[in-house]
Each structure stands twice: as structure tokens, then as C-alpha cells.
C-alpha positions in Angstrom: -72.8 -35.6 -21.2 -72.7 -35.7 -17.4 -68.7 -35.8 -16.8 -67.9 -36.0 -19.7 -64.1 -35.3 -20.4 -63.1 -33.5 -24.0 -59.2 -33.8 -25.0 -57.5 -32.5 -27.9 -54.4 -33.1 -29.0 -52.1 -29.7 -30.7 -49.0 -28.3 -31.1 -47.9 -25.4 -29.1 -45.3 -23.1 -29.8 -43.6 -20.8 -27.0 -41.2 -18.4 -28.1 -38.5 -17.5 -25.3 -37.9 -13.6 -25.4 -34.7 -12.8 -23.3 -35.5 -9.2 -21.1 -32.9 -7.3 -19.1 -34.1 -4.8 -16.5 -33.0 -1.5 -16.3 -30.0 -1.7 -13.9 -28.4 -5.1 -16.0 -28.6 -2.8 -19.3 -26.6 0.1 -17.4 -24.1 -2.3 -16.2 -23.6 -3.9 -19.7 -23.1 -0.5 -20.8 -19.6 -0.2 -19.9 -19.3 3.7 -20.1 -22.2 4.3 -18.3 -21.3 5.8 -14.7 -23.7 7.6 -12.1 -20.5 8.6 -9.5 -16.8 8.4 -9.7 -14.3 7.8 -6.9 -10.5 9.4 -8.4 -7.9 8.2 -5.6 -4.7 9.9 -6.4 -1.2 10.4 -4.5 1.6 12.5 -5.9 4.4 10.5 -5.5 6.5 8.3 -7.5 6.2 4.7 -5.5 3.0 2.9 -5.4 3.0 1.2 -1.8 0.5 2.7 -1.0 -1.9 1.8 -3.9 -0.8 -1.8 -3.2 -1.6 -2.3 0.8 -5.0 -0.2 -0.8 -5.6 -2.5 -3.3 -5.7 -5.4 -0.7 -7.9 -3.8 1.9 -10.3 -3.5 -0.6 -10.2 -7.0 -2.1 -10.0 -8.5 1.5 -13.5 -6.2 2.2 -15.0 -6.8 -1.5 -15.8 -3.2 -1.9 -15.1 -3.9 -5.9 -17.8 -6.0 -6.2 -19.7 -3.1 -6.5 -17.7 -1.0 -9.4 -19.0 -1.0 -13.3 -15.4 -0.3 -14.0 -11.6 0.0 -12.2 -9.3 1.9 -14.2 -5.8 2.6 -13.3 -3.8 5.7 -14.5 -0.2 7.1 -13.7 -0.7 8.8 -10.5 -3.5 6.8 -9.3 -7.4 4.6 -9.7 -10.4 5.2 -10.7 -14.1 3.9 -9.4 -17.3 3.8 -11.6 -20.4 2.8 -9.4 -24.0 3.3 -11.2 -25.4 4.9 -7.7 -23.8 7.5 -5.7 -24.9 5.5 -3.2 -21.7 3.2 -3.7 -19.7 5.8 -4.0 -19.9 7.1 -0.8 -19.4 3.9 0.8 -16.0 3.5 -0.8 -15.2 7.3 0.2 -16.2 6.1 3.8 -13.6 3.0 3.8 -10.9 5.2 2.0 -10.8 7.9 4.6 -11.4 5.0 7.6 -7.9 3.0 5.7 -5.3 6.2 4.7 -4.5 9.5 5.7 -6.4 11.2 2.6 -8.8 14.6 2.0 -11.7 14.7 -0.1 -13.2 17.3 -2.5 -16.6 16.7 -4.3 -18.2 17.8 -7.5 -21.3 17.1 -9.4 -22.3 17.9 -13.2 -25.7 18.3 -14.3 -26.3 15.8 -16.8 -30.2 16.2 -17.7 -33.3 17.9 -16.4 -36.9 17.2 -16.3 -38.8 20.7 -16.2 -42.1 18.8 -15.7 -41.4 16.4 -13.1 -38.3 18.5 -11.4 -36.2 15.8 -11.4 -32.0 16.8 -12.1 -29.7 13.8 -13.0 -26.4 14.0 -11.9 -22.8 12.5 -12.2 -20.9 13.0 -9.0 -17.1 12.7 -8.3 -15.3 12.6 -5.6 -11.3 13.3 -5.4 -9.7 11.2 -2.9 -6.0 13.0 -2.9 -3.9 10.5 -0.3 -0.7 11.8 1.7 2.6 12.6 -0.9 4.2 9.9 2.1 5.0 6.0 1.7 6.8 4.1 3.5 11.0 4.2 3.7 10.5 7.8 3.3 12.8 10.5 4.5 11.1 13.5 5.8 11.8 16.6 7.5 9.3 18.0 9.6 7.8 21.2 10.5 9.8 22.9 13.2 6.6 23.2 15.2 5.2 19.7 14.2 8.2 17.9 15.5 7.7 19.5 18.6 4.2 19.1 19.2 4.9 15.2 18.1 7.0 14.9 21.7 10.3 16.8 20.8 11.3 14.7 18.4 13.9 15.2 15.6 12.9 16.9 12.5 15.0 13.6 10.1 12.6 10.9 10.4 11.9 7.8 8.5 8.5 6.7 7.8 8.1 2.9 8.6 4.5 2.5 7.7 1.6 4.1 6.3 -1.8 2.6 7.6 -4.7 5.1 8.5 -2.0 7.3 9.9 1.5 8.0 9.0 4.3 6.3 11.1 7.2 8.0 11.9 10.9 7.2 13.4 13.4 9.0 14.8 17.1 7.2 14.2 18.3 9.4 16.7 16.4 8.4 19.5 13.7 5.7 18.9 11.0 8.3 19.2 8.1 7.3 17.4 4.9 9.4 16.3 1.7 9.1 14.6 0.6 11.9 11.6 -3.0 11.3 11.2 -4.7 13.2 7.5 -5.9 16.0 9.0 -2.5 17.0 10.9 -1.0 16.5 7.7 -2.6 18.9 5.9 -2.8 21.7 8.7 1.6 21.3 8.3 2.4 19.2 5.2 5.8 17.9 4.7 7.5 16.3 1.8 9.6 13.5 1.2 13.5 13.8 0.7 14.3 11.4 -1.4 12.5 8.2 -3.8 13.1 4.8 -3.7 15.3 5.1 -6.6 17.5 7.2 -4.4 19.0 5.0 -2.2 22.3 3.4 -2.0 23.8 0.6 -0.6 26.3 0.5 1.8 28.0 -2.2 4.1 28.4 -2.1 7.9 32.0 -1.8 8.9 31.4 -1.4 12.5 28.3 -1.0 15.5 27.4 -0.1 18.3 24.8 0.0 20.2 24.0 1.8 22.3 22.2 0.8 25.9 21.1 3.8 27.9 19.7 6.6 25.8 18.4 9.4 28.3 15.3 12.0 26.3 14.8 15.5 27.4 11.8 17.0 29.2 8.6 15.9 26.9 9.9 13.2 24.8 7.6 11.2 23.3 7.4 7.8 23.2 9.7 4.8 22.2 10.2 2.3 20.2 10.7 -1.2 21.7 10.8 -3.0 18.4 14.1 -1.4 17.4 17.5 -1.3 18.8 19.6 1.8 18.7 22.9 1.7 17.5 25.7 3.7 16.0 27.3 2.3 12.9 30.0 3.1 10.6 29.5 2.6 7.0 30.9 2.4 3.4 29.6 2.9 0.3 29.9 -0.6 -2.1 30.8 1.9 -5.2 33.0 3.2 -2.9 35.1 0.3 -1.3 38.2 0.9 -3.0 39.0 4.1 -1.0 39.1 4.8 2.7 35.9 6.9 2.6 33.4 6.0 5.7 30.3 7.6 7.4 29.0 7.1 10.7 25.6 7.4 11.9 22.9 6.7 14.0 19.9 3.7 13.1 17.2 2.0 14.6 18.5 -0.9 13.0 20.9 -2.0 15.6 18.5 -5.4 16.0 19.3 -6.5 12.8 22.9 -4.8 11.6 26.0 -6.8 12.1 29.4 -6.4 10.5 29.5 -7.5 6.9 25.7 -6.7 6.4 24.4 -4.6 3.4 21.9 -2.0 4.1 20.1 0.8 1.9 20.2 4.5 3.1 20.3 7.7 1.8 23.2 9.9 1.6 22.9 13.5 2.9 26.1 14.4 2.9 26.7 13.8 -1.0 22.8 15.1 -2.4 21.6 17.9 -3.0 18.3 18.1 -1.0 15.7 21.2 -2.0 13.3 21.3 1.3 12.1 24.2 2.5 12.8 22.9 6.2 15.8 21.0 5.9 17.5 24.1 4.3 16.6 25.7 7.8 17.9 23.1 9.7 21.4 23.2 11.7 23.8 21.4 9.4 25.2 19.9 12.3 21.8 18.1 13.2 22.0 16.8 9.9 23.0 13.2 9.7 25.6 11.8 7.5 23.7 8.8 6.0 19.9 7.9 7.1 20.1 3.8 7.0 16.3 2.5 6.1 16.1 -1.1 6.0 18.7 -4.3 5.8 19.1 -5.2 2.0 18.8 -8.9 1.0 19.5 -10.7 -2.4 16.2 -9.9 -4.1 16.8 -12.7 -6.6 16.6 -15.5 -4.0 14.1 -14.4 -2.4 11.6 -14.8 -5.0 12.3 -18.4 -5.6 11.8 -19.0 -2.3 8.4 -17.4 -1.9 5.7 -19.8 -1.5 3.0 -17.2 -1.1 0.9 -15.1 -3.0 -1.3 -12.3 -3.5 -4.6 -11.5 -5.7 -5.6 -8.8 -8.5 -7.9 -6.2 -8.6 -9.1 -7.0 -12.7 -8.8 -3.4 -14.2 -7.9 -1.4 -17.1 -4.6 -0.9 -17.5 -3.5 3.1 -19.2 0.1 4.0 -19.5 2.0 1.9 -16.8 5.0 2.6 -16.0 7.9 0.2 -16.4 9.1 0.2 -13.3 5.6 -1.0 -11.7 7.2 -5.0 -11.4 9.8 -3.3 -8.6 8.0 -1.5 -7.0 5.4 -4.5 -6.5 8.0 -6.9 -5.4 9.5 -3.9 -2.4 5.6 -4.2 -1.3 6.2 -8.3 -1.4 9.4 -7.8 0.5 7.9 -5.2 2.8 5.0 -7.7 3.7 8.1 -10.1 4.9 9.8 -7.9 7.0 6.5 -5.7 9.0 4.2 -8.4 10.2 2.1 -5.3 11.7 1.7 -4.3 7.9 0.5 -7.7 6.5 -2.0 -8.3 10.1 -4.7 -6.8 7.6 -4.2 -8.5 4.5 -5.1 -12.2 3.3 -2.5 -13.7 2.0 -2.7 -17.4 0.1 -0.1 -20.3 -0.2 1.4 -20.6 -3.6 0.6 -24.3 -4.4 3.2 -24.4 -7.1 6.1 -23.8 -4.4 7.3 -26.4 -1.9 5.8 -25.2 1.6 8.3 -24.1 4.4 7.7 -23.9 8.1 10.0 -21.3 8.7 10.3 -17.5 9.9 13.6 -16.5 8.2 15.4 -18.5 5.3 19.3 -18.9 5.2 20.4 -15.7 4.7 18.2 -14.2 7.9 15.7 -12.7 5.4 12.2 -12.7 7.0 9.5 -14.8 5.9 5.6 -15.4 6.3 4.8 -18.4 8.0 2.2 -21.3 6.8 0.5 -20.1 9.7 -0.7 -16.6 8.3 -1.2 -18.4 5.0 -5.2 -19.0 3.9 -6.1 -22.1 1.5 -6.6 -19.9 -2.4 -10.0 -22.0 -2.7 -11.4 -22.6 -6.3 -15.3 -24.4 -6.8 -14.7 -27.6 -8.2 -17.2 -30.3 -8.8 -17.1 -34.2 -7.9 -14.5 -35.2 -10.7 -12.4 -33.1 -8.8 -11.5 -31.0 -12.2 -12.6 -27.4 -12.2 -14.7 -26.8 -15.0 -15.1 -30.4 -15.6 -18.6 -32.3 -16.0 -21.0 -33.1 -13.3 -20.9 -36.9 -12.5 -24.3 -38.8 -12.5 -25.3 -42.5 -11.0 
């Protein structure tokens, strides 16, 4: 029997049992949540939420999330570890001038093994201000911000709030923390605004500041402009103020701005303002046809997939000012990836016939899907 070899030939049966760990079973749980990150902001335009969303796309700090959930006012973020949470807190306070208030709620205790499990949530309450916002500021804050007027627009919100003076060109950072020690308020909503065509301009060359002005803007011209109301162009009726759009406002133009001398503004310092340092009209940005402009915009942006809880109606305009804002503030869209539209003819151009801005094929990135060799997404592999 000296190397001898023995063989048998039988049937073996394996049975396949699929196992998920611990961590995959929480995740397929879809209410199951260790921390929760609530990003609010009181106000009725979502700009904000929109730049937001984007950031955090082009950073793929949703990877992480069991769950997105929008509401009304604002997101929500379900991580299975705190330890997610707290990294999203840390890029939320890094991206927008926003506070933070956390609570915890005991959810079970081991007496033997002293061990507490908790769900934590953290309130991320961002600044009331977006941008084409009129404000009024403190008395004391507009003074400490370079003597600057106490009517200023708000041309961007970033990690701190930009401000403008039309008067003078004075600009002005308002970073979270100022804001809280002297928040302000915003005098009027998008839906506010009116339109109104130049009549006349002027601008104006040499504008002296007092003692401790701040600084200027040299993106903006200043320019004084007389203008009338479109609803109002069958009567003699005019207003003339001062704008930073002087770069961009010729005769015949339409603009949006908001009418002082016609509202009724509540605001605690405004009401303590001089009514003659009150201006007529504040003019915020040149007004285009919106219509063509969406046909001819060969660019797009992604999603954020979420759940989706009483929306309101008005969400598809407010997403297509934050298009049209990413046209006009190249400083605003430096941050955010933005992909050509395949199904639109490409345009090498900066403006289109009107003079509405545009974003270049330069600043555009490839939208990249993984196809295989047939060239069809989905499609099946071919083999030699």
C-alpha cells in the first residue's frame, strides 16, 4: 500500500448564507440615526442653501449621511457616528457666517457595563442675510466697518457677509461672530423688488471719503442715475439715486431696485435714521430677459438626492436667480464645479447679445459617466 492514492467520487452541497455586519444593517435601516446636523436660516430666499449645497457636493461631505432631508426653512443631516457629524459642523462654520447650539438625548443605558447611548444634534442657525439684500446697519457697526453708510446692499454671502455702500463704493466684511454681537435685518425680499428703466447717468469720477473710510470698490463704478418705474411710464414720475452700477447702466437699461420712498419699511434702525440719508430707490442688479437666457445656457449643475417635505412653489425661481447669480459674480462660482450641458450647442463667449454675462467653456468640467467598451452605459461587456 506504499503510495498508494484513494479517490472518491461525491456530491457536495454548499449553501450560500448572505451576512451583513453591524454598521450595513444600521445603514439599511433608514430611520436609524446616531447624530443629526439641522442647518436652518430664517429667511424667505434660498441662495444660500444653494451655493451650500454645492460646496458640499464639490467636497463629498454627503457621502457620509444615512439620510438628507429637506424642510421649509432649511436641511437636515443623519450620520450613524457623531463622529461625522462634527466634521460637517467643522465645514459648515469654515463655509457661512453661522452659530451652533448642541444637544444630546439619552437613548439607553447599560448599568453593568456604564456604557450611555446617545443621539446628538447639532443646530446650525446661518445669518437671516442673502445676497441682493437691503440692510441697515447698526449705528455703531457702520462705523466701526470704516464710516460707512448704514443702506447697504449685500453682494455676496461666502464665509462672511459682503457688504456695499451705493453711496460711496465702501465695501465691508461681517464675519458670524460680528453678526451676532449687532444683528441686523434685511429690508426687503426678492419678491420686493421692482423694475425700473434708466432715464439718465452719471457718473461720477472723483468721489473724496472722510477721515477713516474704509475701503473701495474697484469692481464698480459710481454713478448717479435717474429712474422710472415701468408701471409707472405713463406719468412724469422719476427718482434719482446713487448705484454702484454705473459699469453696467446705460440709458434704456432695465434694472431691479427697491423703492424706499413708496414702502413701508418696519426696522428698528432705519426708523432712526435721518430721512434725508435715505435714498430714493436702492438699484441692485441689471435685469435681463430671464426667458432667453435659459435657452441659452449650456451649463449645468448637480443634485444633492434627498427627501423632499413641503416645498414651496416658488423654489424653481429662486433656483434659476442662483443660476443667473453664478453668471454675473465670477468670485461666487470660483468655488463651485460646474459641467457643460451636452444637450446645448457649446459657446465660446463671455456675454451673449443682449450683454447678459455668461460662463465660459473654460470654467466648464467634462459631467463624466463609467461606460464600458461598447461605449453604452450600462451596456454588456465585450469579449474576444
Amino acid at each position: 500500500m506504499n503510495g498508494a492514492i484513494l479517490q472518491q467520487v461525491f456530491v457536495t452541497e454548499f449553501v450560500v448564507q448572505y451576512q451583513m455586519c453591524d454598521d450595513c444593517h444600521r445603514v439599511e435601516a433608514k430611520d436609524f440615526w446616531k447624530a443629526v446636523v439641522q442647518v436652518r436660516q430664517k429667511t424667505s430666499h434660498k441662495k444660500t442653501f444653494y451655493y451650500l449645497e454645492q460646496l458640499i457636493l464639490k467636497h463629498k461631505l454627503h457621502q457620509n449621511a444615512l439620510n438628507i432631508k429637506e424642510i421649509h426653512d432649511g436641511i437636515d443631516f443623519y450620520y450613524a457616528t457623531k463622529q461625522h457629524a462634527l466634521k460637517m459642523v467643522d465645514f459648515l462654520q469654515c463655509t457661512v457666517p453661522c452659530r451652533s447650539k448642541t444637544s444630546q438625548r439619552l437613548i439607553s443605558h447599560d448599568i453593568h457595563s456604564n456604557t450611555f447611548n446617545y443621539k446628538s444634534t447639532y443646530s446650525m442657525d446661518i445669518v437671516p442675510i442673502c445676497k441682493d439684500n437691503v440692510v441697515c446697519l447698526p449705528p455703531r457697526l457702520a462705523q466701526s466697518l470704516g464710516n460707512m453708510g448704514q443702506v447697504c446692499v449685500c453682494v455676496r454671502v461666502t464665509s462672511t457677509i459682503h457688504l456695499i455702500d451705493p453711496r460711496t463704493l465702501q465695501i465691508a466684511e461681517v464675519d458670524g461672530n460680528t453678526y451676532w454681537r449687532s444683528p441686523f435685518n434685511s429690508l426687503c425680499s426678492p419678491r420686493q423688488l421692482e423694475e425700473f428703466i434708466v432715464m439718465d447717468t452719471d457718473v461720477i469720477r472723483d468721489q473724496k471719503l472722510g477721515a477713516g473710510a474704509g475701503v473701495r470698490s474697484n469692481k464698480h463704478t459710481l454713478a448717479e442715475v435717474w429712474v422710472q418705474k415701468t408701471s409707472e411710464l405713463n406719468t412724469s414720475q422719476q427718482y434719482h439715486c446713487r448705484t454702484f452700477l454705473g459699469h453696467l447702466l446705460n440709458i434704456g437699461d432695465l434694472v431691479l431696485g427697491f423703492d424706499f420712498a413708496n414702502s413701508n419699511v418696519n426696522d428698528e434702525y432705519l426708523n432712526k435714521m435721518n430721512p434725508h440719508h435715505v435714498p430714493d430707490v436702492v438699484l441692485i442688479k441689471k435685469s435681463y430677459d430671464r426667458n432667453k437666457r435659459a435657452k441659452r445656457r449650456n451649463w449645468k449643475l448637480k443634485e444633492m438626492e434627498r427627501d423632499r417635505e413641503g416645498l414651496d412653489t416658488d423654489d424653481e425661481r429662486q433656483y434659476q436667480d442662483f443660476l443667473e447669480d453664478l453668471e454675473e459674480d465670477e468670485a461666487l462660482r470660483k468655488n463651485i464645479n460646474i459641467f457643460r450641458d451636452t444637450s446645448k450647442i457649446p459657446v465660446e463667449s463671455d456675454t451673449d447679445d443682449e450683454g447678459a454675462p455668461r460662463i465660459s467653456l473654460m470654467e466648464m468640467l467634462e459631467d463624466l459617466s463609467i461606460t464600458d467598451a461598447t461605449g453604452g452605459e450600462g451596456a454588456d461587456m465585450m469579449m474576444d
